[in-house]
N, C-alpha and C positions, 0 to 999 in steps of 0.2 A: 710305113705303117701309120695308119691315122687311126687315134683312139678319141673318142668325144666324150667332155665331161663327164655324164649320165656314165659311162664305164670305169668312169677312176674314180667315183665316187662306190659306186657297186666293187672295185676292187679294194677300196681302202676297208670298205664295212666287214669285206672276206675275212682282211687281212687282221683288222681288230678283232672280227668271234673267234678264229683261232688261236691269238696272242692271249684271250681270256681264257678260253682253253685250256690249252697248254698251263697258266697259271696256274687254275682252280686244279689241273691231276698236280702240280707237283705240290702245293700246299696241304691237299689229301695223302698224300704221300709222306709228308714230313708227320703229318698229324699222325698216320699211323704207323708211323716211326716209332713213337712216344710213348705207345699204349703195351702197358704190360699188366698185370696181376700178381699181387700176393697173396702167397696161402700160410697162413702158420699151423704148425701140426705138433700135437703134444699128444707123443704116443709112443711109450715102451719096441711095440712089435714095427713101427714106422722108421722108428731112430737105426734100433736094429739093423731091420732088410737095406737101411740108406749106408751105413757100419761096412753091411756085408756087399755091397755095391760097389765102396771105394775101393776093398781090399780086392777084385776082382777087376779093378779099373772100367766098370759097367759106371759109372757113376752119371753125371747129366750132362746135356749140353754144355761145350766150354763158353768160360765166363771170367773176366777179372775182376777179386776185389780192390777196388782200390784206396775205399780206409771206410773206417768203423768211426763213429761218434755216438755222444749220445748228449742228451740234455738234460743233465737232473734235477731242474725245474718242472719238467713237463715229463721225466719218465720217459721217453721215446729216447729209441736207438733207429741212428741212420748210418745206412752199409749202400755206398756209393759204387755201383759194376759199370762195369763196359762191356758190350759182346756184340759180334754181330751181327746183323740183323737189316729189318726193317720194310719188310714185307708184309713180314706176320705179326700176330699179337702174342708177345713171350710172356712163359709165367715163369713165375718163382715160390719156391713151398723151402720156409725156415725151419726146419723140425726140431725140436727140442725133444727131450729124454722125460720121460713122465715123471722120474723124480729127481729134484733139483738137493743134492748133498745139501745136508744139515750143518756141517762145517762153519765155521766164519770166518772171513766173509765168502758167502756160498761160489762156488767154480763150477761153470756148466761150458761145455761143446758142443754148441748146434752145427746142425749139416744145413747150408744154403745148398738148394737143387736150382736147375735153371732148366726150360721145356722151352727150346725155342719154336717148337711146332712144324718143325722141317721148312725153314725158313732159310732159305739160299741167299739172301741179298747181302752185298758184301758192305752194309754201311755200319760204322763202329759209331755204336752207340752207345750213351753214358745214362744213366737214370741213378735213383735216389730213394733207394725201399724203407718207408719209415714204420717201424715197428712200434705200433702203441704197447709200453710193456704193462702200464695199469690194465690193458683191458684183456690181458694174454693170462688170465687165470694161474696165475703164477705160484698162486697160496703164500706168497711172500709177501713180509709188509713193505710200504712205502721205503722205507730206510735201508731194508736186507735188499731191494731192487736196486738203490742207489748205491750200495755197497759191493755189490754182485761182480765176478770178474767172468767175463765171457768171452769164449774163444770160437770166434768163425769160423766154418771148416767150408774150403770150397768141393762142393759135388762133381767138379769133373776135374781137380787136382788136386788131391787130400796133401799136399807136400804146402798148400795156399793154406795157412792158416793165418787170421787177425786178432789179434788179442786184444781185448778193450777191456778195461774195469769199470763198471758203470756208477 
């Protein structure tokens, strides 16, 4: 078989656009890997129906926590998951109870929900949900929020609970 320059030049340029190709999906790919959503929800009848969801095992897409922090220089709490994923773009909705006990120092249990969006890809994925707690209308002061002890409840293993004291 005789091939002349002029064809290995036309086959190597083939061979480069789809090597770029192939790059740029799996880059997009990773990207939207990465992409999820917070929701936080401060609501009596939401905490509730999430309550009555876990005791029914209806609760959310599964999800692992795998630790709580927080920084109380800056007020933010970060709740580090993994789940799988990576197809779709997952959300997450943190609900808290509309009223946080007057006690001190104050003790609250939010339910983490996890909506992977019917998302089949089997890649485990790790993300970093950071909760501004100054701008979460909390009616607590600066100090009672640094003081705070809060227990993470996972929405699709109520048996997953984090304790953090913030």
């Amino acid at each position: 078989m005789k091939v002349n320059k002029k064809g290995n030049l036309i086959m190597v340029l083939i061979l480069t656009g789809i090597m770029f190709q192939c790059q740029k999906s799996s880059n997009e790919l990773k990207a939207a890997s990465e992409e999820f959503d917070l929701k936080l929800t401060r609501s009596a009848q939401a905490y509730i129906n999430a309550q009555e969801q876990l005791t029914k095992n209806e609760g959310s897409d599964p999800f692992v926590i795998n630790s709580v922090s927080v920084n109380d220089n800056e007020l933010k709490m970060f709740i580090e998951v993994s789940y799988s994923g990576g197809c779709e773009k997952h959300q997450f909705n943190l609900i808290w109870p509309e009223v946080i006990p007057t006690a001190y120092p104050p003790k609250v249990s939010v339910i983490l929900n996890h909506n992977a969006n019917g998302d089949t890809c089997e890649a485990w994925l790790t993300n970093t949900l950071v909760i501004d707690l100054k701008d979460d209308a909390l009616w607590l002061s600066n100090q009672e929020i640094r003081d705070m002890i809060v227990t993470v409840i996972n929405g699709s293993n109520p048996d997953e609970k984090v304790q953090q004291g913030l």
